[in-house]
C-alpha positions in Angstrom: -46.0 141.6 -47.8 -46.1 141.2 -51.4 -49.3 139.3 -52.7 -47.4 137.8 -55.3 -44.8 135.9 -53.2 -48.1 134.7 -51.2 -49.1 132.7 -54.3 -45.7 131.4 -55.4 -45.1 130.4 -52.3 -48.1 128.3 -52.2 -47.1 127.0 -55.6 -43.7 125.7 -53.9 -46.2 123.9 -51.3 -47.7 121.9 -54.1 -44.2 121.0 -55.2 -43.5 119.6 -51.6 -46.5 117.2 -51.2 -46.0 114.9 -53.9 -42.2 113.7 -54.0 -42.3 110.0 -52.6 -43.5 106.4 -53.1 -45.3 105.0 -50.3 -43.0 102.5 -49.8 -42.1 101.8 -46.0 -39.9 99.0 -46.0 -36.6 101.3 -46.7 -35.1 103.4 -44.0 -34.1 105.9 -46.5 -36.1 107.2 -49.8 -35.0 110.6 -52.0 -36.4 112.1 -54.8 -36.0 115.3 -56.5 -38.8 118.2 -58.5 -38.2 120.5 -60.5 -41.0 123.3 -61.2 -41.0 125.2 -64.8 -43.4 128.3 -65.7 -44.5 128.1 -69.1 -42.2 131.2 -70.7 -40.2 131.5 -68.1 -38.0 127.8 -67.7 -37.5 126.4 -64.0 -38.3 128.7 -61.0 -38.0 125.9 -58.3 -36.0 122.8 -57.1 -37.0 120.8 -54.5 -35.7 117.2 -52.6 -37.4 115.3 -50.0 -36.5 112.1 -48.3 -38.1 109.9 -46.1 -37.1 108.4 -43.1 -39.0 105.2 -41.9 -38.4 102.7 -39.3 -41.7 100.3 -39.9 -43.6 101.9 -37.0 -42.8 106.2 -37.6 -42.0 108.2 -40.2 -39.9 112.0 -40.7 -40.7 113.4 -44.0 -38.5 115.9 -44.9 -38.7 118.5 -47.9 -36.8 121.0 -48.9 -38.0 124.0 -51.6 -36.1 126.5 -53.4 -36.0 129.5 -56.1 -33.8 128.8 -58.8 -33.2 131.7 -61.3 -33.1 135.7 -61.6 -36.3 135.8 -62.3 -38.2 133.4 -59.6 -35.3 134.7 -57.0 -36.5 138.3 -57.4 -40.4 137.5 -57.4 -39.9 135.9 -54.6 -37.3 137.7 -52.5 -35.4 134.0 -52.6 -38.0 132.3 -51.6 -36.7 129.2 -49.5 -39.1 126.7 -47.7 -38.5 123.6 -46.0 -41.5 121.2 -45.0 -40.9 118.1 -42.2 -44.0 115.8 -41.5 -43.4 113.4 -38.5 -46.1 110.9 -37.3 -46.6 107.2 -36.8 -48.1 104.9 -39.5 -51.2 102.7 -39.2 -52.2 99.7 -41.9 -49.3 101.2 -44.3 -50.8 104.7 -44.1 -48.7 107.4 -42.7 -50.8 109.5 -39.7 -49.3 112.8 -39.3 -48.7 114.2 -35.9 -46.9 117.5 -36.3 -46.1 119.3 -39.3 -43.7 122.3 -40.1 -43.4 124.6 -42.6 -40.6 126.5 -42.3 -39.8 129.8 -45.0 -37.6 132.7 -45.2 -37.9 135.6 -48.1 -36.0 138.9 -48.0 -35.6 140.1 -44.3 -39.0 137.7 -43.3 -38.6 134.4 -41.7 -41.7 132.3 -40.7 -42.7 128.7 -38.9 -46.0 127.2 -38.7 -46.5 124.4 -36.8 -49.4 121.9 -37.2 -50.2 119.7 -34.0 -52.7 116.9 -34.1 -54.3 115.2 -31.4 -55.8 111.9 -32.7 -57.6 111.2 -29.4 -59.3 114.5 -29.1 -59.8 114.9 -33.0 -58.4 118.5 -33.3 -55.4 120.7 -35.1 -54.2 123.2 -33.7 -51.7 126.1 -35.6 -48.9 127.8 -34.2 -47.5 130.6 -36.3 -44.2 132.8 -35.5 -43.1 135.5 -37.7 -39.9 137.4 -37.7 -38.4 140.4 -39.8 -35.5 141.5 -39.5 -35.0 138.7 -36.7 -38.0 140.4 -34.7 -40.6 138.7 -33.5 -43.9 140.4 -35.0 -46.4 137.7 -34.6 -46.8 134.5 -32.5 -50.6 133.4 -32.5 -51.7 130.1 -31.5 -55.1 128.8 -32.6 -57.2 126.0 -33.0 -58.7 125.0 -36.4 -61.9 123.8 -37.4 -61.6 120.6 -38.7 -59.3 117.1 -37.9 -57.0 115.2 -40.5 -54.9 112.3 -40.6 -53.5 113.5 -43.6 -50.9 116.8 -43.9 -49.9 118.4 -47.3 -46.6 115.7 -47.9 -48.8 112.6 -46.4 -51.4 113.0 -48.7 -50.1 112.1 -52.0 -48.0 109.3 -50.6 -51.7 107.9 -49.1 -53.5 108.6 -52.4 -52.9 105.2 -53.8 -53.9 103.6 -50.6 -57.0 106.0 -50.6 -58.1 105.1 -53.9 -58.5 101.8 -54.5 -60.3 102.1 -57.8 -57.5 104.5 -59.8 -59.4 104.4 -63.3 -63.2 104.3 -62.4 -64.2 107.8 -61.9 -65.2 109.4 -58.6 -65.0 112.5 -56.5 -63.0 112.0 -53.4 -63.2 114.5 -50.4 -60.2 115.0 -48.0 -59.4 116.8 -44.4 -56.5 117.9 -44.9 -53.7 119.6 -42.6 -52.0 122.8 -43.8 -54.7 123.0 -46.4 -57.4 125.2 -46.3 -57.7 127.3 -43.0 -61.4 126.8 -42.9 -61.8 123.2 -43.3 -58.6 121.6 -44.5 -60.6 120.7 -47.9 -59.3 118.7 -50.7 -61.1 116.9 -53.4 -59.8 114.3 -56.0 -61.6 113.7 -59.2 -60.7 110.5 -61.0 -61.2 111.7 -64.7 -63.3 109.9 -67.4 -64.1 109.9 -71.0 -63.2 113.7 -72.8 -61.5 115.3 -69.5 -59.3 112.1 -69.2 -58.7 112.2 -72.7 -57.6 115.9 -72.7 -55.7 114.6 -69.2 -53.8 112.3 -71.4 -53.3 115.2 -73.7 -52.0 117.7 -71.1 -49.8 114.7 -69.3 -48.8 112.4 -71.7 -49.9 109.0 -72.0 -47.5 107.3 -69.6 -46.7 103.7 -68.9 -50.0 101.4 -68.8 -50.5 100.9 -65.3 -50.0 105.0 -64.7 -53.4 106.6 -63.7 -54.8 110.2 -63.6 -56.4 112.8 -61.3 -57.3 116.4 -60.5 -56.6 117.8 -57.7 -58.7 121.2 -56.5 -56.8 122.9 -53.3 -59.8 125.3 -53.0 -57.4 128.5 -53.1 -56.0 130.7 -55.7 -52.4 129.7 -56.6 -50.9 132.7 -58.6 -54.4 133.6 -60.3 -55.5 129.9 -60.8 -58.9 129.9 -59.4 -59.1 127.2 -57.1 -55.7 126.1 -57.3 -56.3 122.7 -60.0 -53.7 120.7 -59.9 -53.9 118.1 -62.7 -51.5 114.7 -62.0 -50.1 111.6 -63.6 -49.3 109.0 -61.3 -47.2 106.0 -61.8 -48.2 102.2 -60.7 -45.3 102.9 -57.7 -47.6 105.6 -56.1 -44.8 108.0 -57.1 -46.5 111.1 -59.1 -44.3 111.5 -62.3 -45.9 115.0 -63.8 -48.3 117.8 -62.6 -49.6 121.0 -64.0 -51.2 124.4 -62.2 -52.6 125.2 -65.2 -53.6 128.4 -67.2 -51.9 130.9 -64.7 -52.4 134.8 -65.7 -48.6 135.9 -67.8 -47.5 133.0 -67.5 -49.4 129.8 -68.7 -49.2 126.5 -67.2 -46.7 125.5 -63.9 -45.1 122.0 -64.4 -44.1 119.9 -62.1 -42.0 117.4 -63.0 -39.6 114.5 -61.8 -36.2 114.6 -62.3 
């Protein structure tokens, strides 16, 4: 498989995780991405809705390549992402989340299961080519979350109570990293929230800033940084991969 659709592929999984404002009181809730490389224009679309009753929640997102250019790199590159789970104190608790992908003759689902009681994840991955099956593994991960990929971001403003005092938050995380499902948040202050502020734009007053460090390499980003301006809704209203090799920056923004 080509490397390169690897990384933009993770890209499109950063797109997916930060659509929606955690607000549970409406049965239905949409909002739309769209993903631009710096010389390049847009290379991805994306809309996600939730679905909540009070008690559970279906997340449901889904990710596409938009373009010549991206459609190519990618092998059209399509990816949906559903989070289902039950929520506790107005936090959302995943129990089982999908990512489902197709690219050229590949097709793939992973499935995340977690079992709160026992405190473990365990990953089921089937991939097809061609409509073959060539790999089903089943295996049981390392580490325990409550949050998945989508629920994070819509929890961050719950997990954070103090958005402009800086700190270093740590996160389990599921369909993060394979190891140990790390995340970390950094609340900015003095120059790297000034060069934030920069970056993002100043925003409306009660809007507030983080970094967000996925521990991977994203398309030759390091650790895969993800810098984000949030609104006083909870809904994130820009983010940047930033400093990607031919490229330059990867915005994220809300349409």
């Amino acid at each position: 498989m080509n490397i390169r659709i690897i990384r933009i592929s993770f890209i499109f999984i950063f797109i997916s995780f930060i659509f929606l404002s955690p607000v549970l009181n409406a049965k239905n809730i949409e909002a739309y991405y769209s993903a631009e490389f710096g010389i390049v224009g847009e290379v991805a679309r994306a809309h996600a809705t939730l679905t909540s009753n009070g008690r559970s929640y279906t997340l449901d997102a889904n990710i596409k390549a938009v373009g010549a250019i991206a459609k190519t790199v990618t092998n059209n590159l399509k990816e949906r992402h559903i989070s289902n789970g039950h929520i506790v104190k107005g936090l959302l608790v995943t129990d089982v989340y999908q990512m489902i992908k197709s690219y050229g003759v590949y097709n793939s689902t992973t499935i995340y299961w977690v079992d709160h009681k026992r405190k473990r994840v365990t990953r089921h991955y089937i991939k097809w080519e061609k409509g073959k099956e060539i790999i089903n593994e089943k295996v049981r991960l390392g580490y325990y979350g409550k949050d998945d990929l989508m629920t994070l971001f819509m929890n961050l403003s719950k997990h954070i109570k103090e958005k402009h005092k800086s700190k270093h938050y740590r996160f389990s995380v599921v369909g993060a990293d394979r190891k140990n499902g790390r995340v970390d948040v950094i609340v900015p202050s003095g120059n790297a929230l000034k060069q934030m502020k920069i970056l993002m734009g100043e925003g409306k007053k009660r809007d507030w800033y983080s970094k967000v460090v996925m521990h991977r390499k994203l398309y030759n980003s390091e650790k895969g940084e993800l810098e984000v301006r949030i609104g006083k809704e909870g809904l994130v209203e820009k983010a940047v991969l930033k400093d990607l090799i031919f490229f330059g920056d990867v915005r994220i923004i809300r349409q």
